[in-house]
N, C-alpha and C positions, 0 to 999 in steps of 0.2 A: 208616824203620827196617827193614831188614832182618832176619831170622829166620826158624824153619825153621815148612814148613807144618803145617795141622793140617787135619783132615778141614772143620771145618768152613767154612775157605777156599777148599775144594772150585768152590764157584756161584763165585765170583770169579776164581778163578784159568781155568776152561773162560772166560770171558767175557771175561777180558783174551787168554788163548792164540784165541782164536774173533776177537776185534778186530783181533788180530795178523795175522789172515789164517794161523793154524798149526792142523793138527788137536788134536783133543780126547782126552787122554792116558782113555781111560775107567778108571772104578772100579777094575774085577777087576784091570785091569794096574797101578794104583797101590797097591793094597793089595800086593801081591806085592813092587813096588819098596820099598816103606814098611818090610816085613821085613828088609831087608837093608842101608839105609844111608838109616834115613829124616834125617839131618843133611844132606842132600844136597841137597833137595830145598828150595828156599829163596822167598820170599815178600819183595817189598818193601813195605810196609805208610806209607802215610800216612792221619794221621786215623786214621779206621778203613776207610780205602780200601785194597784190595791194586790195586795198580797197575802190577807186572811181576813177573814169577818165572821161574826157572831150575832145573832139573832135572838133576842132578848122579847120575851113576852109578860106583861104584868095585868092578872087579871081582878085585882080589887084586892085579893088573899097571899098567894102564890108567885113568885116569879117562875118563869120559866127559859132554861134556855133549849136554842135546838140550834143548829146546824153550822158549830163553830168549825172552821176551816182554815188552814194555812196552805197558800202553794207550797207543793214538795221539796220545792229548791232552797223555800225559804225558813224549813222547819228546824228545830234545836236551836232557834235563835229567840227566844222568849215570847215570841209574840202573842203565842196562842193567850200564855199566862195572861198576857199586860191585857190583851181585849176581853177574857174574865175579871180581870180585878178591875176594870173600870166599869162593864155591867156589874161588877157588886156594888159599887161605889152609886150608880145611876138606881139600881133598886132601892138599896141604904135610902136614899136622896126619899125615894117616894114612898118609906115607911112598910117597905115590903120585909116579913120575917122569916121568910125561908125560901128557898130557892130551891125550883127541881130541876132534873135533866134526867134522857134517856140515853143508856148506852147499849148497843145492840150485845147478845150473847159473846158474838165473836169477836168483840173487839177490847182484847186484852191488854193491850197499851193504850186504849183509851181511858180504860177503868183504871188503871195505873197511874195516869195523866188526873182525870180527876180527885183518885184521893190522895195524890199527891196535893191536891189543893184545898183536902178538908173533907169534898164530898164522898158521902159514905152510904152503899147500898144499902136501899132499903128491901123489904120481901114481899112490897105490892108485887102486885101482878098488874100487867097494864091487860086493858081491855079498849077495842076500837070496834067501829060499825061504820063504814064509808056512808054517806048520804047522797 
């Protein structure tokens, strides 16, 4: 079942992003994300197991996603796909036209995984400056 997170999926969700081999979205910057489009932020739920999540950001232009993750045990079971196609659905919903996402160099089953699903490299370059 898919649905959106709640604080108390917190411990599950760091433990599937952490299984994942991705960092750990901390507290302070999720409370902050949770203010502004906590529907976004989505939770795939078996049992009462959270088992991948994805983290959806809409800033007025743009969606954005970042840190989709499935436990390892529970991977080639569609899931990653089903909690993409419902953040397209949740973006769709709020009139967003394009959707971005970053994939690191090295990860060439990732790049695969997304254009299997449409997404198609672009030749920005990202640029960051920590604050």
């Amino acid at each position: 079942m898919i649905r959106a997170f709640r604080w108390d999926d917190y411990d599950a969700v760091a433990a599937v992003w952490t299984a994942a081999g991705a960092d750990v979205v901390p507290k302070s910057e999720l409370t902050v994300k949770l203010t502004r489009d906590p529907e976004l932020f989505l939770v795939f739920e078996s049992g009462n197991d959270v088992v991948g999540a994805i983290l959806g950001t809409w800033d007025g232009r743009r969606g954005w996603i970042f840190r989709l993750a499935v436990d390892p045990g529970r991977r080639r079971q569609g899931i990653a796909t089903r909690l993409v196609r419902e953040l397209e659905t949740r973006f769709a919903a709020l009139g967003c036209p394009r959707i971005n996402l970053l994939v690191l160099p090295h990860n060439e089953a990732g790049l695969r995984f997304w254009q299997e699903l449409g997404y198609l490299p672009a030749p920005d370059v990202l640029c960051t400056k920590p604050l």
